[in-house]
C-alpha positions in Angstrom: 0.0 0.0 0.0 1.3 3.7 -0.5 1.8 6.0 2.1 -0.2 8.7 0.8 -3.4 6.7 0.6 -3.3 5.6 4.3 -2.6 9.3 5.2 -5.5 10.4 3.5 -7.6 7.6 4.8 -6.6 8.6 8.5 -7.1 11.8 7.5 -10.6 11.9 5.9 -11.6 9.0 8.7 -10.8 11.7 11.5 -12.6 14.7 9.1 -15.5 12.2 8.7 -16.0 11.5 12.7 -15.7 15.4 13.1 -18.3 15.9 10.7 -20.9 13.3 12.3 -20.3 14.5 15.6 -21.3 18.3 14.7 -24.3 16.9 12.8 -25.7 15.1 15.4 -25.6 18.2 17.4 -27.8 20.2 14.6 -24.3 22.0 13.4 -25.8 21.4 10.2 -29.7 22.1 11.0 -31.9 19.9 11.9 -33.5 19.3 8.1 -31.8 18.4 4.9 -28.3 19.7 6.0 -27.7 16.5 8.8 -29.1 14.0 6.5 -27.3 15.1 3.6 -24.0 14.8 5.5 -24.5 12.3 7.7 -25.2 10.1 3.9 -22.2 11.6 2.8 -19.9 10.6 5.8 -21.8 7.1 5.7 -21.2 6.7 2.3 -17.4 7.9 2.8 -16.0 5.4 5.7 -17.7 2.7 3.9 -15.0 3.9 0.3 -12.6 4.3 3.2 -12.7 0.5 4.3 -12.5 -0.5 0.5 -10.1 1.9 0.2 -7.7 0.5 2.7 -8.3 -3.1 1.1 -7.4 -1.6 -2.4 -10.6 -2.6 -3.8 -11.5 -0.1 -6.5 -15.0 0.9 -5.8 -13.3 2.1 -2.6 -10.7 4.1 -4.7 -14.2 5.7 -6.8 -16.3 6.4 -3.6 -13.0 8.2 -1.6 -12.5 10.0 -4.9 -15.7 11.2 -5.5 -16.5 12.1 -1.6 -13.0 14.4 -2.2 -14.4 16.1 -4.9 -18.0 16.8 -2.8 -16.4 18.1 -0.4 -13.9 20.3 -1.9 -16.5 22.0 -3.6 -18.5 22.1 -0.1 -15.3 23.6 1.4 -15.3 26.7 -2.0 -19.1 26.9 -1.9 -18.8 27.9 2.2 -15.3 29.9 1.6 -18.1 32.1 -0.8 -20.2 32.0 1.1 -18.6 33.4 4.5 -14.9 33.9 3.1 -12.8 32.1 6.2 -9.5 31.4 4.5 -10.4 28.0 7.1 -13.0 26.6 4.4 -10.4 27.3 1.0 -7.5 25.8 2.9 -9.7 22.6 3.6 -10.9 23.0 -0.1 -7.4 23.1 -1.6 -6.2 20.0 1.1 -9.2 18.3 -0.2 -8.4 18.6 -3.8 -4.9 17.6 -3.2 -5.8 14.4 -2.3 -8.3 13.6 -5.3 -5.1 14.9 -7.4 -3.1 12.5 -5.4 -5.6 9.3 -5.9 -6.2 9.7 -9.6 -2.7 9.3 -10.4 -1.3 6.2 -12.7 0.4 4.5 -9.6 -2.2 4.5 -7.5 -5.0 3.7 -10.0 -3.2 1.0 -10.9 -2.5 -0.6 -7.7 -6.3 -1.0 -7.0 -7.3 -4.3 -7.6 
C-alpha cells in the first residue's frame, strides 16, 4: 500500500468522525443539511474501508467524496470567506489529485 493513501484515509476518517459529531448536534440544522452529511460521511467510511483493502469501488467512492467536499469547502469559503474553508478545499483537492494518479490507480485491484 502507498503511504499517501493511508494518510489520506486517517485523515478523511478523522474529518468524517468530526463531521458526524457536529451533525448530530444540529451543526448542520436539523432538516436536509444532517441528512445530507451524515449520507455523505456514511457513504465515505464505507470507500474508506474499500479503500484501505485496495478494492477499486473504494478508490471511486473516496474520490468522489473528495471532490463533494472540496467543492463544499469553495461553496462555504463564498459564502462566508474564512481562509479555514479554502485551505480545507485546496487540502481536499490535493488528495483527489493524489488518488487519480497512474500509480495508485493501478494498484487498486
Amino acid at each position: 500500500m502507498l503511504p499517501g493513501v493511508a494518510g489520506i484515509a486517517m485523515f478523511l476518517l478523522f474529518l468524517t468522525l468530526i463531521n458526524v459529531f457536529g451533525a448530530l448536534q444540529d451543526a448542520f440544522g436539523t432538516g436536509a443539511g444532517k441528512i445530507g452529511v451524515l449520507c455523505l460521511c456514511t457513504m465515505l467510511v464505507a470507500g474508506l474501508f474499500g479503500l484501505l483493502r485496495m478494492r477499486r469501488w473504494g478508490w471511486a467512492i473516496v474520490c468522489g467524496g473528495c471532490i463533494l467536499l472540496s467543492c463544499g469547502y469553495f461553496y462555504g469559503y463564498r459564502l462566508s470567506h474564512r481562509p479555514f474553508y479554502l485551505v480545507q478545499g485546496f487540502f481536499m483537492m490535493v488528495f483527489f489529485l493524489y488518488l487519480v494518479r497512474m500509480e495508485v490507480r493501478d494498484r487498486m485491484v
